[in-house]
Structures are given as structure tokens and as C-alpha cells.
N, C-alpha and C positions, 0 to 999 in steps of 0.2 A: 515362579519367583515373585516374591513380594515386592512389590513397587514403590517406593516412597514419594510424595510430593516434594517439589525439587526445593522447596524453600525450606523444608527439616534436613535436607542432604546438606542448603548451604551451611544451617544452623550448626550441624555436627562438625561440619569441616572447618567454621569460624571459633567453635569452642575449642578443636583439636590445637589449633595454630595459634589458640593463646595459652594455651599448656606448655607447647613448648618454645616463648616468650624469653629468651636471657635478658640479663639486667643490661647486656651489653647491645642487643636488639633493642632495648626499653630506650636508653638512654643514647643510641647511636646518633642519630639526627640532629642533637640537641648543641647548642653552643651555649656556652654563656654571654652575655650581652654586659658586660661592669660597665654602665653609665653610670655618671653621678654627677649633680646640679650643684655648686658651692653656693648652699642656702644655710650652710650649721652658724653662721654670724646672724642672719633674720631670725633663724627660731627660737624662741625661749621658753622655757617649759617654768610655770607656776607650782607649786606644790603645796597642796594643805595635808595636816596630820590628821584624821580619822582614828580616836582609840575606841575600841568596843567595850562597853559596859563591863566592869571587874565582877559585878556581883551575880553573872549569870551563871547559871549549872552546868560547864562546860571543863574539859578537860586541856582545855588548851591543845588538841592534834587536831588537824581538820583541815578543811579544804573549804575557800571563800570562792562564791561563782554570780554573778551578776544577771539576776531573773528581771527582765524589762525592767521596772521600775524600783524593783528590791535587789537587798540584797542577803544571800544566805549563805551559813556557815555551817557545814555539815560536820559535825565532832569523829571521831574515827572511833574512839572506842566508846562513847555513852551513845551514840546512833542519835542526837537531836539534830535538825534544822532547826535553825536560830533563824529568822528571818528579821532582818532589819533595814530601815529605809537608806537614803542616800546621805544622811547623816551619821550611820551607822548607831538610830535611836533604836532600841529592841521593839518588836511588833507583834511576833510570835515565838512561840518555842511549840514545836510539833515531834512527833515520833516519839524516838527511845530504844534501844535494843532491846527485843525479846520477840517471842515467837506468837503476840497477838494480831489480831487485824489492824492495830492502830500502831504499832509497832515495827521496827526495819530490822532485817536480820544483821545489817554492817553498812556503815556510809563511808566505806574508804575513797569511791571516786562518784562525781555529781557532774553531771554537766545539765544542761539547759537549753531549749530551743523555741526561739519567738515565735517561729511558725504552728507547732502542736500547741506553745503556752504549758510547756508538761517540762519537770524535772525527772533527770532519768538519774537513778541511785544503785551504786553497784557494790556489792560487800565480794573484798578478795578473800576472805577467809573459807567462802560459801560457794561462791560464784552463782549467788543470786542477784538478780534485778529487779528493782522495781518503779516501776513507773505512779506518778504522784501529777496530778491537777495544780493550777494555781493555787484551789483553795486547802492543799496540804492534805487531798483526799489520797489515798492510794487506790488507785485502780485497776490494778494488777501486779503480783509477782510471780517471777517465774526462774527456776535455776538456766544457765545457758547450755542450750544441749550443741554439743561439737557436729553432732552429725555425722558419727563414725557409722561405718557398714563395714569395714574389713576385722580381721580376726586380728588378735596383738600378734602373732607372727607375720600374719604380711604387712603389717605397719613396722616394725623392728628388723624384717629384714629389705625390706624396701620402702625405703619415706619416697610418698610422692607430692614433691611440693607442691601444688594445686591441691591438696587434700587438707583440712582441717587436723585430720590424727595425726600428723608431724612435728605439730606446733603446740605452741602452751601463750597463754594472755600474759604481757609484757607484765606483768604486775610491780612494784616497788617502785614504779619510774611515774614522771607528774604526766597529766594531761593525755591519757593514754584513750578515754572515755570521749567522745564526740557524738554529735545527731548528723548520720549523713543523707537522712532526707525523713522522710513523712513516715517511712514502713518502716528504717533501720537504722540501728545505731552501726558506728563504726567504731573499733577497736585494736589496738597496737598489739601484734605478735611478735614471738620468736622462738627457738626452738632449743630444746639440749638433749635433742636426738641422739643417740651413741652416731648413729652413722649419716648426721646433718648438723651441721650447726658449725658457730663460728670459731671456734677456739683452734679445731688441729682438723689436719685433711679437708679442708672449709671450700675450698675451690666451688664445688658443686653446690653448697648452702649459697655462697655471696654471687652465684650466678643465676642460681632459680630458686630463691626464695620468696616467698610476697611477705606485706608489711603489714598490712590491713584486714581484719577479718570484717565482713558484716552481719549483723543479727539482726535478723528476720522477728519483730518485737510482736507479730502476732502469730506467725508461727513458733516461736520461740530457740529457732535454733540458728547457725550460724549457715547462712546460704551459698557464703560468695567471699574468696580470698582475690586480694587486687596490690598494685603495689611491686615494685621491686625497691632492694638495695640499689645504690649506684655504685658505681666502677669504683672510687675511691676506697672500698672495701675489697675488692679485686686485687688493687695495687698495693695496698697496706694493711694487712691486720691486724684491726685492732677492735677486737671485738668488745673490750669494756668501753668503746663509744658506741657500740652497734644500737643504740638508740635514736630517736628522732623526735621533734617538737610538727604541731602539724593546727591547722585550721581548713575548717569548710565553708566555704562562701559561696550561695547559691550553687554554680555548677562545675567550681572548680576546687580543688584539694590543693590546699600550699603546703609544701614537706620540704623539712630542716633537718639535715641531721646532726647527731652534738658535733663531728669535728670538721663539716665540710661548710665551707663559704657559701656555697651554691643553695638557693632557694629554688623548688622545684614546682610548676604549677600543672595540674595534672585535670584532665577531663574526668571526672569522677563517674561519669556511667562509660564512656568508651574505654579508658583507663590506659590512658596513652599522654605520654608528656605535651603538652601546649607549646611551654617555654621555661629557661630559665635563666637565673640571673642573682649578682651576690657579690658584696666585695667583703673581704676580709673587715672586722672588726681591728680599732687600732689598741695598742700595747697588747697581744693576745699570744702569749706561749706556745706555740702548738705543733713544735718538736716531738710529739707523739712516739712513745717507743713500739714497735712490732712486738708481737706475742706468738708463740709457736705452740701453746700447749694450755691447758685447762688450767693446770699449777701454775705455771709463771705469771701465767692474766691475771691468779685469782690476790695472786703474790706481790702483783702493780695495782689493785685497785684503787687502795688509799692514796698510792701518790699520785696518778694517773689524776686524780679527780679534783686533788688538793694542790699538786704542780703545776698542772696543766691549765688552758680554758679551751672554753667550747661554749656554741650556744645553746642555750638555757631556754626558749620561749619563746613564743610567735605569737601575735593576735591580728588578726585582719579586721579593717573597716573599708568595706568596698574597695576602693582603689589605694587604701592605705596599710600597709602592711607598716609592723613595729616586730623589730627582732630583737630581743635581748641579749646578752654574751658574757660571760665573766671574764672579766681583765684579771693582766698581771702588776695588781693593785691593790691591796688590802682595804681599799676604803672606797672605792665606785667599782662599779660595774658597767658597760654600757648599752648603748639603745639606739639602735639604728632607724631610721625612719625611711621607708620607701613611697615615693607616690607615682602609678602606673609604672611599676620596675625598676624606676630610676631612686636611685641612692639621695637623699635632698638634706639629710643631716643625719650626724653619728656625736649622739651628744654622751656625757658622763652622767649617770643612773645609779639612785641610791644600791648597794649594794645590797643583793638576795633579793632583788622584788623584780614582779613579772606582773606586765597588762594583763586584767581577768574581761575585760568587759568596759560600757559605755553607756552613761544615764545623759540624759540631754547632751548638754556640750560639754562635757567632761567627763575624762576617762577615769580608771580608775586599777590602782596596784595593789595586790597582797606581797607577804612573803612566799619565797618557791617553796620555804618548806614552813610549817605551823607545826611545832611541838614543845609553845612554852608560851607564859603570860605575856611577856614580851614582843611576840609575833604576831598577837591578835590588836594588827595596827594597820590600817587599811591607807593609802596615798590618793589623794582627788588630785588629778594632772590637769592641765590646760595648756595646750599647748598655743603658739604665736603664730600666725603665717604660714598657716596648714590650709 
């Protein structure tokens, strides 16, 4: 009999026992900590207006992302990066949809990372990516491979959550695109499995599913699912929240989901909760109605989204976490400010706009959603006694 070295036996038995990881194993240990310091009377937030040049080739859809020193506007359907300074002066215009070398196949989602210096560009139409240089070079694209090995019957009759072919890329929802470290980007799943997923018989989807895929950007496929839902999905279904707002910060993962207070901080390679912590958002609706079926979810979307609030956006600076929320308020929003976990001010936030990013001492807002001349209007923050 073949003998194995005892440290691949532990390796098989450590991979077996996070296979079968429930959300409720994930999340067992965890309390919430609601501290909060009464600082929202010291902090004041500054705000200047940023309009983007009217006379650029742009379509007005797009998605504004904060490259160190610049900043770039990736259009959705004419495929440019705009890139402009911290004035929002135009600098460049690169790319363009179409299928040449100097050309992007789609710029639906962009994110950015200081550490490569590389913007990572992903078209949902294609499910290509492509990776770009500061100096707006492209030096690779590649479509993302799932990484399937089983036959469409044994995925259809048995999803196994640990596997890639159960799941589909969260697409239509904001900030789903991340760099979670030097080799791989990470990426928001979910699933509409016939026999997984959240709408009806969910029990088993909201107990072992993950949240995160990661893509292996030189080997180009998708290596490693991490991540659970929390229990609040267990208790309540309600699957048109089943989305989540998330940042990476050095070695840990912060996760928000739209309808839960709780902010989550997660060891990004052991992939096990740290801590967490979160107080509710003030004036925020979130009478939430339960859904039992595909139809009736599909049948509460609009009001669900338009009655309701939930959070909207996270952006972390080292020990400073900024959460956004939409009130029950037709004219603010608001924005909660965390320093080392503890709550220090929860101020009123122009409404629809989310922290993208950070140029010297001043931060900086787009709109959540870009699909009209109007929106392409950038907010320089400063905040007071931070």
C-alpha cells in the first residue's frame, strides 16, 4: 500500500473540513462588539464639486475608480478610460471597444491596485479581463475559465458548493471586481442553480455557500471559492438583498451585506472570521418582507429597493472604514465613519454617492450608479478630526 507523507494527509484532511464549513460554523464564535465614541459634533466633512469636462467622447455609463495619483473613467458601452488628474482636468483617453490589440472587449467593472500599479478591466457581456500598466499598455487578456471538470449532469444533479460550476459572477450589482493580492483578483458570486440558490428550498444554499471566487490572473482560471453568507439569511429570506459591499486591506477582507448592520473582517488567506462589529444606520427602513419563491422575489424587486434601505458601499483606509446607507429620506443618504471598529461619527451624505478612493489628504465620491451627463460629477471630501 502506498504510503503518503503525513503533511499531504494533514493537507487532504484540512481541505476536507473546509468543505464542509456552514455559515453557521463560519460565523458561530463571532459577536458583535456596537462600540461607538460621540465624535459626529467634532467631525465636519468639506465638500467641493468636481464636474468632468462635457466635451469628452463618452457615453455617460461608467464606472469612476481612483489609480494613485489619477483618476479614471471607464465608459461601459464605448470601452474608453478617460483618465484624469485630481482636478478632474482630462489627461488621456485610451482604449475603445473592439476586437484590436489597443482595443477592450467591454469596461463594465475596473478596479485598481497600488501594489501591481495595474488596472484590472472586466467586460460582463464576454467575461473577459484584461489587465493594463499605468501607462494604459494592455498586457494581457484572457476570458475567465470556471474551472469545470464534472459533466452538466453531475453539476445539475448535485451542486457542490465548494465547486465553481454551481455558481454564476454576481454581475449587475456595483463593486463586485477587487485585487485580492499580487496573483489574484477576487470576485462576487451567486448562484440560480435549479437545486441551490436563494429564492425557494434555500436552507442548504444560505448554509454552504461561498461569496467570493478568486482568479488565478496567470493561470487564468478561477482557483479558490472562500467566504460564507451569515445567519441573517438563515433567519430571514430575502434573497433580493443577497448581495454584499466588500474591501481588501492588506490581509484582511471587510464584508457588508446590503441588509445586515454587521460589518465582517475576515483573514483573507485562512478565511475565517477575525471580528465583528456594526450599528445600524439612523432613519433606515428595514422592515424587510420574507420571500418564498422566485415569482414573488421577482414581483418585490422594485419596491424592495425603492422602500426599503440598506448599505450601499464600504471603502477602507487602514484603520478607517466609511460605510454608506440609504435613508428613509429623499434628499441624504448617510455615511458612517469607523476608527479601529468603533463607530466615531454617522453623518448626512449627499445622496447616491459612494467613497471610490484617496489622493493625498482628500478623499474622494462618485455616483453609485453613472448613466447620464449629470452623474459624471466627482465630490473632493475632507474630513475634520479624523
Amino acid at each position: 500500500m502506498k504510503k503518503f507523507p503525513l503533511y499531504i494527509v494533514m493537507v487532504m484532511l484540512f481541505s476536507c473540513e473546509k468543505e464542509k464549513i456552514t455559515s453557521k460554523v463560519y460565523y458561530d464564535t463571532i459577536e458583535n462588539s456596537n462600540r461607538k465614541v460621540n465624535l459626529a459634533d467634532k467631525i465636519r466633512v468639506t465638500i467641493d464639486t468636481l464636474a468632468a469636462p462635457t466635451d469628452i467622447e463618452t457615453s455617460f455609463n461608467g464606472n469612476f475608480t481612483v489609480c494613485n495619483k489619477t483618476i479614471v473613467f471607464a465608459d461601459v458601452f464605448f470601452g474608453y478610460l478617460f483618465e484624469f488628474d485630481k482636478k478632474l482636468k482630462l489627461q488621456s483617453k485610451n482604449f475603445g471597444i473592439g476586437n484590436h490589440p489597443h482595443e477592450l472587449k467591454g469596461a463594465d467593472y475596473i478596479t485598481y491596485s497600488n501594489k501591481t500599479k495595474r488596472l484590472y478591466v472586466l467586460s460582463s457581456k464576454t467575461g473577459i479581463l484584461a489587465v493594463i500598466d499605468s501607462k494604459f499598455h494592455k498586457e494581457k487578456e484572457f476570458k475567465i475559465n470556471f474551472n469545470i471538470k464534472r459533466t452538466k449532469e453531475e453539476v445539475i444533479y448535485k451542486p457542490l458548493p465548494y465547486l465553481m460550476d454551481s455558481y454564476e459572477l454576481d454581475y449587475g450589482y456595483d463593486g463586485i471586481l477587487k485585487v485580492f493580492d499580487e496573483y489574484h483578483l477576487a470576485i462576487a458570486i451567486t448562484s440560480s442553480h435549479p437545486k441551490f440558490n436563494g429564492y425557494f428550498n434555500s436552507k442548504f444554499y444560505y448554509e454552504n455557500s461561498r461569496i467570493i471566487a478568486l482568479i488565478n490572473i496567470e493561470k487564468e482560471y478561477i482557483d479558490r471559492l472562500i467566504g460564507r453568507r451569515p445567519l441573517l439569511f438563515l433567519k430571514n429570506q430575502l434573497p433580493n438583498y443577497d448581495h454584499f459591499n466588500y474591501e481588501i486591506n492588506n490581509n484582511t477582507i471587510y464584508l457588508n451585506f446590503y441588509p445586515e448592520s454587521t460589518i465582517y473582517k475576515i483573514d483573507k488567506e485562512k478565511d475565517v472570521v477575525q471580528s465583528a462589529f456594526g450599528i445600524q444606520g439612523s432613519e433606515m427602513k428595514t422592515n424587510y418582507t420574507r420571500t418564498y419563491s422566485y415569482e414573488e422575489a421577482y414581483k418585490r424587486e422594485f419596491e424592495d429597493y425603492n422602500n426599503y434601505n440598506f448599505y450601499n458601499s464600504l471603502y477602507v483606509d487602514d484603520n478607517l472604514i466609511f460605510r454608506g446607507y440609504s435613508k428613509n429620506n429623499t434628499k441624504k443618504d448617510g455615511l458612517q465613519i469607523y476608527k479601529n471598529n468603533v463607530l466615531i461619527a454617522d453623518l448626512n451624505f449627499p445622496k447616491g454617492y459612494k467613497i471610490i478612493g484617496k489622493i493625498d489628504n482628500a478623499y474622494y465620491a462618485s455616483k453609485n450608479v453613472i448613466k447620464r451627463r449629470e452623474d459624471m460629477v466627482l465630490l473632493k471630501l475632507k474630513f475634520s478630526e479624523l
